[in-house]
C-alpha positions as CSV (number, residue, x, y, z in Angstrom):
1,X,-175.9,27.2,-93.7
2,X,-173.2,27.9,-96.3
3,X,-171.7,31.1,-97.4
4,X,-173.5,31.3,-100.8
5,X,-177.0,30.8,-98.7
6,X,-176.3,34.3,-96.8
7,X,-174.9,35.8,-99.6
8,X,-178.8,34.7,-101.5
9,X,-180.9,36.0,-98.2
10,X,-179.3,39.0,-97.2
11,X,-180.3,41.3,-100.6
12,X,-184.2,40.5,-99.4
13,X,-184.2,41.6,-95.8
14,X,-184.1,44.8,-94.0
15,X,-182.8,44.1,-91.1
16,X,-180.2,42.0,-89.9
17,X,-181.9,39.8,-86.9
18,X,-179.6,36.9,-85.1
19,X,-181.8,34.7,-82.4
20,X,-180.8,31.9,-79.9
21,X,-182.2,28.9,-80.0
22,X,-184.0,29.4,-77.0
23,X,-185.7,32.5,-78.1
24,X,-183.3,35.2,-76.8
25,X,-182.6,37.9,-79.7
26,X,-178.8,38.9,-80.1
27,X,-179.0,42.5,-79.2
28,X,-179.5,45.3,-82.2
29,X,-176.3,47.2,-81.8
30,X,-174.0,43.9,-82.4
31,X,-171.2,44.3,-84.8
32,X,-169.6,41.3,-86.9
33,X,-166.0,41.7,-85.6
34,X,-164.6,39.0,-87.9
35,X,-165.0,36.7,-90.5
36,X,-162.8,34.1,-91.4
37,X,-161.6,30.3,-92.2
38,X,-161.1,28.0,-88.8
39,X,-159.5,24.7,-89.7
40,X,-159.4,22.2,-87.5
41,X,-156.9,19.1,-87.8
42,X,-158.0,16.4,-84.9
43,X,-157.7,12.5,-84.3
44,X,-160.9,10.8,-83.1
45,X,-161.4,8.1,-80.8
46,X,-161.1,5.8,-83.1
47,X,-157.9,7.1,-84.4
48,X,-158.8,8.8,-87.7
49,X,-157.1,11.5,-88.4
50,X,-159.5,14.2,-89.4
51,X,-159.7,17.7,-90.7
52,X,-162.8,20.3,-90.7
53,X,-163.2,23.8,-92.0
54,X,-165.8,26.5,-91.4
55,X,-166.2,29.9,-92.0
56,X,-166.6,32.0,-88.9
57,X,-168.1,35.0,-87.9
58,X,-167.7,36.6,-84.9
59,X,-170.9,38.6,-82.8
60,X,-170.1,41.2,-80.3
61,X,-172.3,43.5,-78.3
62,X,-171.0,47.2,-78.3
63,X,-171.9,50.1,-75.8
64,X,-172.9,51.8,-79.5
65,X,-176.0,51.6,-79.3
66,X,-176.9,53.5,-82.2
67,X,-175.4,50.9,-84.2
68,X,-177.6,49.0,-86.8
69,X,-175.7,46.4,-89.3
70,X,-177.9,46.7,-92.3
71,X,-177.9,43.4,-94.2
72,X,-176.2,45.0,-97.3
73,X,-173.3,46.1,-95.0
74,X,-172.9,42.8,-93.7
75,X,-173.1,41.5,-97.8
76,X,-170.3,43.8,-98.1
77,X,-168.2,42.2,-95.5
78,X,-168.5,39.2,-96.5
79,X,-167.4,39.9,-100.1
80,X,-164.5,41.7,-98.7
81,X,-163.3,38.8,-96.9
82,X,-163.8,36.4,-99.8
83,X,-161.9,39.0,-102.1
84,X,-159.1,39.3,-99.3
85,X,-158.6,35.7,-97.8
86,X,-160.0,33.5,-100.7
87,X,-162.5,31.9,-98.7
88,X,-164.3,29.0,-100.2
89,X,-168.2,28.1,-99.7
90,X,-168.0,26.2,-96.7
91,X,-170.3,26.1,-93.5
92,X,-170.9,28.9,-91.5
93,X,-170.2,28.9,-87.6
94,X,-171.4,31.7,-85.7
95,X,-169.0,32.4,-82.4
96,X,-171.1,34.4,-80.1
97,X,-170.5,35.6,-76.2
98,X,-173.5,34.8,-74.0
99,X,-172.6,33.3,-71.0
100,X,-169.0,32.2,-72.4
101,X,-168.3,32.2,-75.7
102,X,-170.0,29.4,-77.8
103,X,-170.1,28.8,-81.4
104,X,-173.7,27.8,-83.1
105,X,-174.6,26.6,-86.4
106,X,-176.6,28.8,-88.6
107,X,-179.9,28.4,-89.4
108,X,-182.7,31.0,-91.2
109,X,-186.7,30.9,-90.1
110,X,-187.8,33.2,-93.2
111,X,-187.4,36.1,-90.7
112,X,-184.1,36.3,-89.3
113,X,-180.6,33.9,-88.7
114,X,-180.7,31.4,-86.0
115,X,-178.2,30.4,-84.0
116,X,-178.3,27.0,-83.5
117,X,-176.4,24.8,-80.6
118,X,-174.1,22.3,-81.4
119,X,-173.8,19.2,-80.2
120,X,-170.4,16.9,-79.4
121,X,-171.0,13.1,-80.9
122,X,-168.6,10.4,-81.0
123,X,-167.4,10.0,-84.6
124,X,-166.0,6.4,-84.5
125,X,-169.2,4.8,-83.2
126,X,-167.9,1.5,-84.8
127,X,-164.9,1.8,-83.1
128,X,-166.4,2.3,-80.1
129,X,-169.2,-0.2,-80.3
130,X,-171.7,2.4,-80.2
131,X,-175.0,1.6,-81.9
132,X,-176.4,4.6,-84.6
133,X,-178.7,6.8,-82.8
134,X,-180.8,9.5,-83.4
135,X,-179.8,12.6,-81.1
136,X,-183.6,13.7,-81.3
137,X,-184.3,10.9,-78.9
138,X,-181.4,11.0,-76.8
139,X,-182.3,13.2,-73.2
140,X,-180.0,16.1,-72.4
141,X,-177.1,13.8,-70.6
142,X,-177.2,11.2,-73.5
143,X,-176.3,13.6,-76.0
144,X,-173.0,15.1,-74.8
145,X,-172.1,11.8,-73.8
146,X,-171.1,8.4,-74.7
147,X,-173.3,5.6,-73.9
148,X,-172.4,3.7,-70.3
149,X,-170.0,0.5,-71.3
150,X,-169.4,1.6,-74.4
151,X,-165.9,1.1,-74.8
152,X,-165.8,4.9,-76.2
153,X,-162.8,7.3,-75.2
């Protein structure tokens, strides 16, 4: 989901709901600590050099549990970090402490955000001899990995 999708949800709802993937609801007194551009400047496998940017915001559970962010507060941060550190319309990337700290797409269901897990690919398949696949099909260990023989990394 992209900045200017949250920005055209958040004036219809009255509550501001994040959910794991597997069901489990971010608690109701969570605060968005930050928001923010993360850049990222890598070389692949295949030895593209490659850059991605997102915008990020950061979850945290407080002991205030009184706390409530209201989806026009949330609107509000947002703005203020767009006035404050020009950021553009880019993905959003949701960095949230369950276990460890993981960072999730976002998704919406009509009710509330989703967070939604990521997954690691190889991005020079040709490079590495590895066929197209769809990740739908792939079990559990196929996914985070490169295929056996492969040539990959």
């Amino acid at each position: 989901m992209k900045l200017s999708e949250i920005k055209k949800i958040l004036p219809d709802l009255e509550n501001t709901v994040f959910q794991l993937e597997n069901g489990t609801f971010v608690p109701e007194n969570f605060h968005v600590t930050e928001i923010g551009t993360t850049t990222k400047k890598f070389i692949d496998c295949g030895g593209v050099i490659r850059n991605e940017s997102v915008i990020n915001f950061q979850l945290w559970n407080a002991e205030d549990y009184e706390h409530r962010l209201k989806p026009t507060k949330l609107l509000n941060i947002i703005k203020l970090s767009e006035e404050k550190l020009n950021i553009e319309d880019l993905e959003i990337e949701v960095e949230y402490q369950n276990e460890t700290i993981g960072r999730y797409d976002l998704a919406f269901n009509g009710n509330h955000f989703v967070l939604k897990n990521k997954n690691t690919a190889c991005l020079a398949n040709t490079a590495c001899g590895i066929p197209s696949l769809n990740l739908t099909e792939l079990n559990p260990d196929e996914k985070n990995s490169c295929l056996p023989n492969s040539g990959c990394c």
